[in-house]
N, CA and C atoms as a LAMMPS dump frame, in Angstrom:
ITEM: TIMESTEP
0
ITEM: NUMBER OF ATOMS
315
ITEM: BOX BOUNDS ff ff ff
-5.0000000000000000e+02 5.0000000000000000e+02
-5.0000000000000000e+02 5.0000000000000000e+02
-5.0000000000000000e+02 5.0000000000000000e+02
ITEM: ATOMS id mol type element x y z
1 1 1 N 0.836 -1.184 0
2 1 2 C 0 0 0
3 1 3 C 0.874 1.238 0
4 2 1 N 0.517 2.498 -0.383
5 2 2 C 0.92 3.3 -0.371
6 2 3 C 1.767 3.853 1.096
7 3 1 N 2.966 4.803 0.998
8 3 2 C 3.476 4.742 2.024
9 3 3 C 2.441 5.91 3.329
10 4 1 N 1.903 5.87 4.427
11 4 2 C 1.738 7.051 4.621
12 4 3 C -0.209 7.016 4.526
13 5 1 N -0.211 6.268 3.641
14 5 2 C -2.154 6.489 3.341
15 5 3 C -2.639 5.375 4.213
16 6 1 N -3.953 5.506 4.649
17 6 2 C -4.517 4.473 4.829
18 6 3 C -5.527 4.161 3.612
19 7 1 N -6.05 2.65 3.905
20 7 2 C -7.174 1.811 3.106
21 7 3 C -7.864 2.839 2.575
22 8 1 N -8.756 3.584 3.452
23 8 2 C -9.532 4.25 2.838
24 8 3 C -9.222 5.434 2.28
25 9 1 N -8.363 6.391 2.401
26 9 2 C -7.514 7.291 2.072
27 9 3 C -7.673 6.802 0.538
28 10 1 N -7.077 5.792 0.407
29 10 2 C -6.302 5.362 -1.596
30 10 3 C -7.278 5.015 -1.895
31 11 1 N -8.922 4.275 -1.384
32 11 2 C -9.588 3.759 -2.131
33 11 3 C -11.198 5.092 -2.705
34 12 1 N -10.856 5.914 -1.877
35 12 2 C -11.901 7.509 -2.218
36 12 3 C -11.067 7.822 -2.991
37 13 1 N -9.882 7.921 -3.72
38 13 2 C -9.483 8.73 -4.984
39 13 3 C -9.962 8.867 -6.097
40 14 1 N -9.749 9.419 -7.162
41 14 2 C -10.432 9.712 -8.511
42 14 3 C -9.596 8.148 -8.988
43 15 1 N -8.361 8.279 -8.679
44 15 2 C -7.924 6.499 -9.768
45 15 3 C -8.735 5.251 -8.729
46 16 1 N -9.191 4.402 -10.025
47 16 2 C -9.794 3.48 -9.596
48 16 3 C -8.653 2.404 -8.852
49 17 1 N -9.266 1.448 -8.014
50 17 2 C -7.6 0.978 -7.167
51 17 3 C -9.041 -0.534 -7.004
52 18 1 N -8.094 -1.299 -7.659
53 18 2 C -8.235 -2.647 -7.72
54 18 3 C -8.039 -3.406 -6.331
55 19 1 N -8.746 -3.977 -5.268
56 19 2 C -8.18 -4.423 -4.011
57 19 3 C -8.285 -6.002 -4.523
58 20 1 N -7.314 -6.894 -4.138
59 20 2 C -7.529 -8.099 -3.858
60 20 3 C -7.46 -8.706 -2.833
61 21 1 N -8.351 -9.237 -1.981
62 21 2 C -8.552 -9.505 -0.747
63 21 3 C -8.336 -11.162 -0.94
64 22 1 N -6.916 -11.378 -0.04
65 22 2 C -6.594 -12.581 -0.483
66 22 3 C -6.389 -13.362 0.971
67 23 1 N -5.75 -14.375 0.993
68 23 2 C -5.083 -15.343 2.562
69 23 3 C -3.74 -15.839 1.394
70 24 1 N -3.32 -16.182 2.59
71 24 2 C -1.639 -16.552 2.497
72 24 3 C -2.23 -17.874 2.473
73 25 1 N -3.122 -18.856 3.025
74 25 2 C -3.024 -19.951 2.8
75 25 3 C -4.322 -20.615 1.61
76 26 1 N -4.763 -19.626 1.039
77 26 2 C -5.431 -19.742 -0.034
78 26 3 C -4.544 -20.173 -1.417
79 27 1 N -5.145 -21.163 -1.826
80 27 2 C -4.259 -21.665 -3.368
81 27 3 C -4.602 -20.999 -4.446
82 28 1 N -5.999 -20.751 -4.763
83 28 2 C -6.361 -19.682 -5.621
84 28 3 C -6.07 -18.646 -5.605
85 29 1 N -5.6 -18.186 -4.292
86 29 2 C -5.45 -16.299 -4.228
87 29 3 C -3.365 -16.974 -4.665
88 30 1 N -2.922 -17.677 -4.751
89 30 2 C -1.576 -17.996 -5.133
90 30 3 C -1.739 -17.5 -6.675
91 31 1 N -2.595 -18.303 -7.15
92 31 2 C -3.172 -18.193 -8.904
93 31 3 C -3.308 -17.103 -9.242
94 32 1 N -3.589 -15.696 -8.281
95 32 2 C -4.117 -14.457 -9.102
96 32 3 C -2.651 -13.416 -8.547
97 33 1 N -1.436 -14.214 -7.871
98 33 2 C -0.34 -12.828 -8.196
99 33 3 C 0.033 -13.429 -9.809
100 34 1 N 0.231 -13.686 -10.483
101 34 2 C 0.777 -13.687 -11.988
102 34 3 C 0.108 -12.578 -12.652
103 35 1 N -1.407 -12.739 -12.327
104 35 2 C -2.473 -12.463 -12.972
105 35 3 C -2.71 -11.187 -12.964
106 36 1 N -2.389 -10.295 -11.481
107 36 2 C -2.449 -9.056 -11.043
108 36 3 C -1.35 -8.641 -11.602
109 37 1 N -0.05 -9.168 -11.61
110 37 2 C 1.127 -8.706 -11.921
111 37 3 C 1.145 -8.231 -13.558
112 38 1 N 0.317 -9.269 -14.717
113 38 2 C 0.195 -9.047 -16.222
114 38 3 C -0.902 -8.061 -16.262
115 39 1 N -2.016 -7.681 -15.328
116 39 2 C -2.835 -6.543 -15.208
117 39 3 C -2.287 -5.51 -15.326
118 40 1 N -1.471 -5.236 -13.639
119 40 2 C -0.965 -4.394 -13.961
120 40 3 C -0.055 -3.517 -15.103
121 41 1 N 0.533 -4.247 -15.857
122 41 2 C 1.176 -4.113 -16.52
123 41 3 C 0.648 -3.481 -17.557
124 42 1 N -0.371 -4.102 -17.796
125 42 2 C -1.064 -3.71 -19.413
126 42 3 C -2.59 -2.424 -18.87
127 43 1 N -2.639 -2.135 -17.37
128 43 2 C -3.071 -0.995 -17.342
129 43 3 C -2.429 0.404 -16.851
130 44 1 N -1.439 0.111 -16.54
131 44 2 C -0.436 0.888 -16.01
132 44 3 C -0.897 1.963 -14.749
133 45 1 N -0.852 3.076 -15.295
134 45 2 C -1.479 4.268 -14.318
135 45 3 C -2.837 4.307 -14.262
136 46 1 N -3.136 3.619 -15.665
137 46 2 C -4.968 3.989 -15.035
138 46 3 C -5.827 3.241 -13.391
139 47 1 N -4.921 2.624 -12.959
140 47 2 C -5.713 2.032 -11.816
141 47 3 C -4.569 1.401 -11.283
142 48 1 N -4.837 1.579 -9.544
143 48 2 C -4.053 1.066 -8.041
144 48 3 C -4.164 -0.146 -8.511
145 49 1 N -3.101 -1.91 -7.831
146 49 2 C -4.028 -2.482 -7.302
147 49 3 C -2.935 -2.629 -6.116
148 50 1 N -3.456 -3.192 -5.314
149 50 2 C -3.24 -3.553 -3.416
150 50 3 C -3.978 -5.035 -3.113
151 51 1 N -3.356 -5.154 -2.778
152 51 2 C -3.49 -6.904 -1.887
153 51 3 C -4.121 -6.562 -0.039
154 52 1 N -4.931 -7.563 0.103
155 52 2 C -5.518 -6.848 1.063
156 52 3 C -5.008 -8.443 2.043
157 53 1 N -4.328 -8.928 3.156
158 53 2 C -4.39 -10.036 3.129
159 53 3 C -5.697 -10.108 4.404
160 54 1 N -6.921 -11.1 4.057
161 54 2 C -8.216 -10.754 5.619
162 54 3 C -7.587 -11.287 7.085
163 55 1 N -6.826 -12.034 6.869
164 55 2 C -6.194 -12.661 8.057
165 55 3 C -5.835 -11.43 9.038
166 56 1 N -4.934 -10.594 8.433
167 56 2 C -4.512 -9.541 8.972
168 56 3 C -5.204 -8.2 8.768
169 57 1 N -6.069 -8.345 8.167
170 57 2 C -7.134 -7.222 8.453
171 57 3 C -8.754 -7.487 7.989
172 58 1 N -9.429 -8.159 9.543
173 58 2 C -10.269 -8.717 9.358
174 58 3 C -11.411 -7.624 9.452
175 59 1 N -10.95 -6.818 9.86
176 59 2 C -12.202 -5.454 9.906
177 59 3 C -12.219 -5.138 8.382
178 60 1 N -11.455 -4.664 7.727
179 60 2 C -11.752 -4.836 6.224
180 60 3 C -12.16 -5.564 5.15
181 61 1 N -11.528 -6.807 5.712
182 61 2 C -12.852 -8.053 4.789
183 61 3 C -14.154 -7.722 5.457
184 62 1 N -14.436 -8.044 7.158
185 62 2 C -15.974 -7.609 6.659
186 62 3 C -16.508 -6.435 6.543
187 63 1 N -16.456 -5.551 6.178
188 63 2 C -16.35 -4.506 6.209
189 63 3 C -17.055 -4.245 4.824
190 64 1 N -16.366 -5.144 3.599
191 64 2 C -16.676 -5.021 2.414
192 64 3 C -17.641 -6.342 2.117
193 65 1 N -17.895 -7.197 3.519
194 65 2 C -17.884 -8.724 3.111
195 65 3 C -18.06 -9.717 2.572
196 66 1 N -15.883 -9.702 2.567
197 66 2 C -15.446 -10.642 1.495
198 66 3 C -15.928 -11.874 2.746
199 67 1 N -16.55 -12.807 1.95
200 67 2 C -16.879 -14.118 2.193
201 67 3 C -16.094 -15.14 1.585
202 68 1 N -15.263 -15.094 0.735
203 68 2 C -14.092 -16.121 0.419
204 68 3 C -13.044 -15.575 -0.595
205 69 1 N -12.13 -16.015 -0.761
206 69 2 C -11.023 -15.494 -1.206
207 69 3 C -10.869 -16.444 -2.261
208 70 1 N -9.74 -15.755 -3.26
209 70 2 C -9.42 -14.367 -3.431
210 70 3 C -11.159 -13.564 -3.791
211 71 1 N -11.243 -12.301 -3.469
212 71 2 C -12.46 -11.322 -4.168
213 71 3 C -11.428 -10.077 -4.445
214 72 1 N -11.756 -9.975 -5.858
215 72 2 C -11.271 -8.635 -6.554
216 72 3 C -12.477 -7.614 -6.551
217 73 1 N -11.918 -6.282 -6.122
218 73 2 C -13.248 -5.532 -5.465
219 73 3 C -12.346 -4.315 -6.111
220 74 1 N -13.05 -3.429 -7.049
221 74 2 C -12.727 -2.344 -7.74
222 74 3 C -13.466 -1.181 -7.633
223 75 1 N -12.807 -0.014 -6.809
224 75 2 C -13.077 0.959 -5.934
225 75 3 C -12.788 2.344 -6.938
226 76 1 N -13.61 3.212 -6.702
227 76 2 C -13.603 4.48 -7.374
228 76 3 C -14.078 5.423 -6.007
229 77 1 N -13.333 6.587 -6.097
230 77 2 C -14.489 7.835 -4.826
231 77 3 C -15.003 6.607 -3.895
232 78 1 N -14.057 5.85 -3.378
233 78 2 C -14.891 5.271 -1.784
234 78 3 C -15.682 4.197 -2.699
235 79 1 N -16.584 4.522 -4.037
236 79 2 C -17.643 3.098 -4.067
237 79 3 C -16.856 2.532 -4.875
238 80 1 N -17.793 1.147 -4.625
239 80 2 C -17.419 -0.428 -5.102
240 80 3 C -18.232 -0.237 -6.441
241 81 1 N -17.424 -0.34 -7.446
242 81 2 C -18.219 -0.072 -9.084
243 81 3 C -17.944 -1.65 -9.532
244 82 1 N -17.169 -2.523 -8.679
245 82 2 C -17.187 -3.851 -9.368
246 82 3 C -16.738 -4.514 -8.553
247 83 1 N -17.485 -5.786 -8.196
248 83 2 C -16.365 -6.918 -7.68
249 83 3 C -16.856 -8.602 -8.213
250 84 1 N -15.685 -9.352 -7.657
251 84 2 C -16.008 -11.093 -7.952
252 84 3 C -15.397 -11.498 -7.274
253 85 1 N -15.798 -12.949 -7.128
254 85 2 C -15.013 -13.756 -6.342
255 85 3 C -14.643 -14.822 -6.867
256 86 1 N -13.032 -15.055 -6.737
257 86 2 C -12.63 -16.594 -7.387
258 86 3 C -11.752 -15.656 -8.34
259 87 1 N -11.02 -16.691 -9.101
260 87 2 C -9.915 -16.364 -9.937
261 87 3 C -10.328 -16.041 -11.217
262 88 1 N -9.612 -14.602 -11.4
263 88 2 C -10.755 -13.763 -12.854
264 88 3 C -9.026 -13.63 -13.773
265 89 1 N -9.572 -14.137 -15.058
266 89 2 C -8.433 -13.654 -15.867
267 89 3 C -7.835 -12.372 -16.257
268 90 1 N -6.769 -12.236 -16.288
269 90 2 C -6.258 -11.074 -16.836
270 90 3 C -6.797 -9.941 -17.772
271 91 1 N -7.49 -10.777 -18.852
272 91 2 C -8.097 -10.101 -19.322
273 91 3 C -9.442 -9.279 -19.185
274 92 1 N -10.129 -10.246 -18.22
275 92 2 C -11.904 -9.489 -17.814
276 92 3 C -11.265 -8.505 -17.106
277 93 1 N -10.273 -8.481 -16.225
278 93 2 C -9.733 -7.328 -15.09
279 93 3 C -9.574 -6.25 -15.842
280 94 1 N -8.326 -6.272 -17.056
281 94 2 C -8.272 -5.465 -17.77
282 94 3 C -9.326 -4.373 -18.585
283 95 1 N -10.264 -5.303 -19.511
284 95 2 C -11.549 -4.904 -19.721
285 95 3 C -12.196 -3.903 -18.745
286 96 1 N -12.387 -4.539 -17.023
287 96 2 C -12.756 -3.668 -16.359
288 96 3 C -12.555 -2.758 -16.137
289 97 1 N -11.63 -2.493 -15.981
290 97 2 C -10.39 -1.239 -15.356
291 97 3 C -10.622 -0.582 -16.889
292 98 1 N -10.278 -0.745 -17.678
293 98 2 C -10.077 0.225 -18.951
294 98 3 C -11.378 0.657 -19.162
295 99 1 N -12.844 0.253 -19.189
296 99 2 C -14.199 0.774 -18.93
297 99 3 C -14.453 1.719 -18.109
298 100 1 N -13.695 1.439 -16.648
299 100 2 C -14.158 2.736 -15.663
300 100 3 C -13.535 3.402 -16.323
301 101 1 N -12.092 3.401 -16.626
302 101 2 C -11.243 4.541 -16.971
303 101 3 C -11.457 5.326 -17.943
304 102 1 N -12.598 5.023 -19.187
305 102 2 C -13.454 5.352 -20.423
306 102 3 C -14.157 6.179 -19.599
307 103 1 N -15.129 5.688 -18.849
308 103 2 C -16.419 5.946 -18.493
309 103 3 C -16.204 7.139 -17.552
310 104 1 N -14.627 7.502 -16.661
311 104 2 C -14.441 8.635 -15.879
312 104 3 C -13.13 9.593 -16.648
313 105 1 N -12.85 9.237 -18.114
314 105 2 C -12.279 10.237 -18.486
315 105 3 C -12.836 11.632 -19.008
């Protein structure tokens, strides 16, 4: 996460910020760092993303409540404009993220 911000701080911004709310002992949330990592890549600045792990911040899973992991939860101004749960390809993420980023340029 950003140095200095909190959760909610980065997730009310104008850039949309991708959270993945994952566990360390989840095998699927293993499956989606490649996945976040080729995201990122191919969206660059248009959108955060942050790893949220619930173990260690269980007020924030429920908070949003994530009920199983991994859930990719895509945040604009504080709201939730998208989320899923389970392992989403590179590409629907992408798609997503490049839509808000259409839709708020």
């Amino acid at each position: 996460m950003a140095k200095g911000k909190s959760f909610s701080e980065i997730i009310k911004g104008d850039q949309p910020v991708l959270v993945d709310f994952y566990a360390t002992w989840c095998g699927p949330c293993k499956m989606m760092q490649p996945i976040l990592a080729e995201t990122a890549g191919k969206v660059g600045a248009k959108a955060k993303i942050i790893k949220i792990d619930i173990d260690k911040n269980p007020m924030a899973a429920s908070r949003f409540q994530v009920k199983s992991v991994p859930t990719l939860v895509l945040f604009q101004k504080g709201k939730v404009i998208w989320r899923k749960s389970g392992v989403v390809p590179a590409n629907q993420l992408v798609d997503v993220i490049n839509k808000q980023a259409t839709v708020n340029s």
